[in-house]
C-alpha positions in Angstrom: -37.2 -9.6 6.6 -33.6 -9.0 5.7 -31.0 -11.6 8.3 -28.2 -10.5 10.5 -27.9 -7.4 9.6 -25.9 -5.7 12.2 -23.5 -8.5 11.9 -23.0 -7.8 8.1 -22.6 -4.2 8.3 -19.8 -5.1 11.2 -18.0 -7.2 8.8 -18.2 -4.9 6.1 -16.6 -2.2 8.5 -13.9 -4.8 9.4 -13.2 -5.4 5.9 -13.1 -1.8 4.1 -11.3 -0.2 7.8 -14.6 1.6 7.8 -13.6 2.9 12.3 -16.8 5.2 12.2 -20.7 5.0 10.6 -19.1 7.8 8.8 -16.4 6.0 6.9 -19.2 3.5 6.1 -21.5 5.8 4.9 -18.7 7.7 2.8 -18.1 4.4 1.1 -21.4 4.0 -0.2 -21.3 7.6 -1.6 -18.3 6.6 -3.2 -20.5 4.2 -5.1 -23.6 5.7 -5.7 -24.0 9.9 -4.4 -27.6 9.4 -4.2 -27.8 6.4 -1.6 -30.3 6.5 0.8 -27.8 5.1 3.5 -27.9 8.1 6.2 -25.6 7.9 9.1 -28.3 8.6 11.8 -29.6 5.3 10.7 -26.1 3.0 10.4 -26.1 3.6 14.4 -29.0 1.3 14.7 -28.8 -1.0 11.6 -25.2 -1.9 13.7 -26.7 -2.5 16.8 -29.5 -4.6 15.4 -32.0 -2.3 16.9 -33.0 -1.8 13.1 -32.4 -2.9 9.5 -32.6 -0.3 6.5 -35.9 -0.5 4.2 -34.9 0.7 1.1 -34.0 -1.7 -1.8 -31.2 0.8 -3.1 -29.3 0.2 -0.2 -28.2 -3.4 -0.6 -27.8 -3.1 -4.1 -25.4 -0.6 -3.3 -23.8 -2.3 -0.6 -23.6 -5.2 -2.8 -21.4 -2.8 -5.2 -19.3 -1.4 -2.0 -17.8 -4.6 -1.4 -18.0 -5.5 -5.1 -19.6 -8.7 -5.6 -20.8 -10.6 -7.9 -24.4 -10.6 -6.1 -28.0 -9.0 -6.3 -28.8 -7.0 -3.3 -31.6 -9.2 -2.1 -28.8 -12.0 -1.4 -27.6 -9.7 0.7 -30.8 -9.2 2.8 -31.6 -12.7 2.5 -28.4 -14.7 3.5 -27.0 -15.3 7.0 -23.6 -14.7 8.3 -21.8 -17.4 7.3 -22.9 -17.0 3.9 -22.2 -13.3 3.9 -18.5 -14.1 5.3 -17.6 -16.9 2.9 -18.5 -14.7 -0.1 -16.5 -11.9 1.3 -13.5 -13.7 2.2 -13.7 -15.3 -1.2 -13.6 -12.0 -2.6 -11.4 -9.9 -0.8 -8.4 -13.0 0.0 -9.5 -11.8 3.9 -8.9 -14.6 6.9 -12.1 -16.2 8.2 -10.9 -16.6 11.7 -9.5 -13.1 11.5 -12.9 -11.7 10.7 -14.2 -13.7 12.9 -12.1 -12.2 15.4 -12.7 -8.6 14.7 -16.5 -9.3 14.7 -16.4 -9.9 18.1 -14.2 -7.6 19.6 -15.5 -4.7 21.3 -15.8 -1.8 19.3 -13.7 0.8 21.0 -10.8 -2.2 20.9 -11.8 -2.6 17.2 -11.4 1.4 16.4 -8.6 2.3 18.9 -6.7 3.4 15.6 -8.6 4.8 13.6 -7.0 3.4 10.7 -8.5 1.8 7.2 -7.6 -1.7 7.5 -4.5 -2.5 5.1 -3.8 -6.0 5.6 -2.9 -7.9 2.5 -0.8 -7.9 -0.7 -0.2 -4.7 -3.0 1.4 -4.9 -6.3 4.1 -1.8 -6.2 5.2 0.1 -9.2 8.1 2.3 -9.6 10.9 3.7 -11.9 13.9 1.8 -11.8 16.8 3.0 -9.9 19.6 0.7 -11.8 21.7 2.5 -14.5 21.0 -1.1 -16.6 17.1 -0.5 -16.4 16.9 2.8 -16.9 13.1 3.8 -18.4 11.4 0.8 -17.2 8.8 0.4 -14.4 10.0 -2.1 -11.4 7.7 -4.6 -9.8 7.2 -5.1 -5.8 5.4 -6.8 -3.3 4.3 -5.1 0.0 2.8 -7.7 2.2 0.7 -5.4 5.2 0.2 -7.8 8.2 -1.9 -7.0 11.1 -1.9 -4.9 13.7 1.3 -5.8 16.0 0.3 -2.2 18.0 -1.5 1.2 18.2 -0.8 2.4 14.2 1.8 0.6 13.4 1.5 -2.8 10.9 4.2 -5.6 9.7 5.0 -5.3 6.5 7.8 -7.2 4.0 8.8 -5.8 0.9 10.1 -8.1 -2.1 11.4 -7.7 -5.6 12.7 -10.5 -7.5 15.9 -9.0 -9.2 18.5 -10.6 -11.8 21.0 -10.7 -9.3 18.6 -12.8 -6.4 15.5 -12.0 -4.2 15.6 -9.0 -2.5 13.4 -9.3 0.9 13.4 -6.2 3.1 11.3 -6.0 6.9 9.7 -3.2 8.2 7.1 -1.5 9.6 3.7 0.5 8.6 3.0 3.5 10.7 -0.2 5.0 10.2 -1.0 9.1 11.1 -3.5 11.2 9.9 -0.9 12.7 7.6 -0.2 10.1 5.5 1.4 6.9 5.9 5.2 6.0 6.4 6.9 2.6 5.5 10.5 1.7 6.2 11.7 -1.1 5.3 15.5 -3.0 5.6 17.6 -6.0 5.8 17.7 -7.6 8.7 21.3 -7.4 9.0 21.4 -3.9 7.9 24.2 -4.5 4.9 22.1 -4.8 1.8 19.5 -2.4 1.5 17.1 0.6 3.4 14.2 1.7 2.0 11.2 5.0 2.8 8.1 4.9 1.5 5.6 8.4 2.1 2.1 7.4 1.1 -1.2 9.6 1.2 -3.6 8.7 3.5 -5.0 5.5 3.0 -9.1 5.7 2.6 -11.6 3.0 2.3 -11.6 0.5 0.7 -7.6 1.2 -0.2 -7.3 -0.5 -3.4 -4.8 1.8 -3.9 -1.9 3.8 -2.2 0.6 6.3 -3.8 3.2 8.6 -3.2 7.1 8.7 -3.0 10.0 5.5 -2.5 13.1 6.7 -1.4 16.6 4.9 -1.3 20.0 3.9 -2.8 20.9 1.9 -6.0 21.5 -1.7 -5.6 22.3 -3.2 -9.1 24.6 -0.3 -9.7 28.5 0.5 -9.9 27.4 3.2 -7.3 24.9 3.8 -4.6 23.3 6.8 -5.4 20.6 8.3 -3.4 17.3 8.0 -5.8 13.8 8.8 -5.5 10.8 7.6 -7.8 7.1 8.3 -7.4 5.3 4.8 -6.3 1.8 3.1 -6.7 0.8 0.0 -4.9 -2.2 -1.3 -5.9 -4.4 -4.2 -4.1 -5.0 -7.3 -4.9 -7.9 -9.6 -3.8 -5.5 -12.4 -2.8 -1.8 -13.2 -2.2 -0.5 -14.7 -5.7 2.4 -16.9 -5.7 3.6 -15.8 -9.4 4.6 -12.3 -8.2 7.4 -14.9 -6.3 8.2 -16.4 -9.7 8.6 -13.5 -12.4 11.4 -10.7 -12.9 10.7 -7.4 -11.5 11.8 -5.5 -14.5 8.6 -4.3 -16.3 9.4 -4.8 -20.6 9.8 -1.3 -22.2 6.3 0.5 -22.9 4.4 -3.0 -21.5 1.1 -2.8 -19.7 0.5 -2.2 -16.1 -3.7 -3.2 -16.7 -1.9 -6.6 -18.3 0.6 -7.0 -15.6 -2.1 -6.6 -12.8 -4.5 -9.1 -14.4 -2.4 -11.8 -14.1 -2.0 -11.7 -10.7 -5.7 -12.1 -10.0 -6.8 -8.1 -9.7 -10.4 -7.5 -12.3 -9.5 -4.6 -14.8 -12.5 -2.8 -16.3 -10.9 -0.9 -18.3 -6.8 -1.5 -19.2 -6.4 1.6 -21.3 -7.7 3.7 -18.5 -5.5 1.7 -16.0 -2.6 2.5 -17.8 -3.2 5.9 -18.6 -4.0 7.0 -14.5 -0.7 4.9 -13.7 1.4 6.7 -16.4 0.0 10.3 -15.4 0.5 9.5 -11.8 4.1 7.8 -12.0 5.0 10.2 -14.4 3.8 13.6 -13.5 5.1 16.8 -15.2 8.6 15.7 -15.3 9.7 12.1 -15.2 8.6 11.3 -12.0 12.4 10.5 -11.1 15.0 11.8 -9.4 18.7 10.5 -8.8 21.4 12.2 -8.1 24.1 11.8 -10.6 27.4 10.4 -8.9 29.9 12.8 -10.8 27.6 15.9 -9.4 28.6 14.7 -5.7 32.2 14.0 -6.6 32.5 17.7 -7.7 31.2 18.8 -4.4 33.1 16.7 -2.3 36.5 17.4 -4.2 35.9 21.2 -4.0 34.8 21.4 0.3 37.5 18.5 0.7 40.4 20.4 -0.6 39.1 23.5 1.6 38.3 21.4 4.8 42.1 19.7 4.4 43.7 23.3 4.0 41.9 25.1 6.8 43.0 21.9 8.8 46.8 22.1 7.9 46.3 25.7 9.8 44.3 25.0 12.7 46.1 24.2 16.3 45.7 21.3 17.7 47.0 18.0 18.4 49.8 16.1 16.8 48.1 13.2 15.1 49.8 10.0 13.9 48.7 8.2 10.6 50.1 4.6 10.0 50.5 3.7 6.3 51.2 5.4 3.5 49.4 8.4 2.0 
């Protein structure tokens, strides 16, 4: 008879930010279309009032959370065992776990949202003039939930010129997902992200990163399609290494050394370039000349319509 069963399919939920039976369920079609696991069912198999029959389904779930385990462990170990090997896994918290096992569940699905927490690699085109062509590396750290859909969240990249390390915030809709992240003293640097919605288990998140220049002669307002991608645990060498990607180099390569399992690298890299790129360049800045043009011509307009407007006499100290 399998052990603790409701308990494991809790943790599971906590773990992929599975809020309904339905998530769950969708996550084990993700794996395997054919699984026998049938929402009806989950209800009880989570309350403990039952525990599913069929072989298929732990070797599945075994797959869902991806580890390296036959599905009879699964049935066969108890709850500490089940959390040890998922926390080794995933990089999760015990005590955090812990925590979300017992809460209540309409505390535990007040948000509806896929649980984020932890460290994603982000990759983007560079915005500096002097690294033009190359991919830039990030790290978004997601905390957890400080209130209703919204998450902590720091944003690093470790640049030539020093570390730059940005605050924020997550906010969480069902139309995507929204960072913004800054200095705190609001003098070195602002940046947007707009993600898709996150789904479980949110090994990845894409979309658009939005901001000014920083290692630049100019700030110019730039925008650069984005992937973040997961990784199981927080790694200390994405501290330690430049952010500047080298010229055609390997995103599969650059993942696997901080921990993440690549099946395949060559498909890695080609989803990465496709999405990054997209039919154009996937980049956008706007070139500073373009905006000098434009401000010179309305300028030399607004300054003659204001010679002959009335109003009042205005006194400018200084030369001009």
């Amino acid at each position: 008879m399998a052990r603790d069963i409701d308990r494991k399919f809790r943790l599971t939920a906590a773990v992929l930010g599975a809020a309904t039976h339905k998530d769950l369920a969708a996550a084990f079609r993700r794996i395997n279309p054919a699984t026998p696991f049938d929402v009806d069912r989950a209800y009880k198999w989570l309350q403990g009032r039952a525990q599913p029959r069929e072989q298929q389904i732990y070797e599945d779930w075994s797959k869902v959370l991806g580890l390296d385990r036959p599905g009879q462990w699964i049935a066969d170990c108890d709850t500490e065992a089940f959390l040890d090997e998922v926390c080794a896994r995933h990089g999760r918290d015990r005590e955090d776990l812990l925590r979300r096992l017992e809460e209540p569940t309409s505390r535990r699905n007040r948000s509806g949202s896929v649980e984020l927490a932890g460290t994603f690699v982000c990759y983007s085109h560079a915005w500096s003039p002097y690294f033009r062509g190359r991919l830039v590396r990030g790290e978004l750290t997601v905390g957890v939930e400080s209130s209703p859909n919204r998450l902590p969240v720091s944003y690093t990249e470790v640049l030539p010129t020093g570390a730059l390390v940005l605050k924020g915030a997550m906010f969480l809709s069902k139309h995507g997902l929204h960072v913004q992240v800054g200095d705190v003293t609001g003098d070195t640097q602002a940046i947007t992200f707009c993600l898709f919605p996150a789904a479980p288990p949110a090994s990845v998140l894409g979309g658009l990163m939005i901001g000014t220049t920083l290692i630049s002669p100019d700030a110019q307002p730039s925008v650069t399609r984005v992937v973040l991608v997961r990784l199981p645990a927080a790694s200390p060498q994405l501290r330690s290494v430049d952010a500047y990607l080298p010229r055609q180099g390997s995103v599969a390569e650059d993942l696997a050394q901080f921990g993440l399992h690549v099946g395949d690298a060559a498909a890695v890299d080609l989803r990465l370039a496709e999405f990054l790129t997209g039919s154009s360049d996937g980049f956008d800045q706007i070139p500073v000349s373009a905006y000098r043009a434009l401000a010179d011509l309305f300028d030399r307009d607004w300054l003659v319509g204001a010679a002959r407007r009335p109003g009042p006499l205005r006194v400018i100290t200084g030369g001009a």
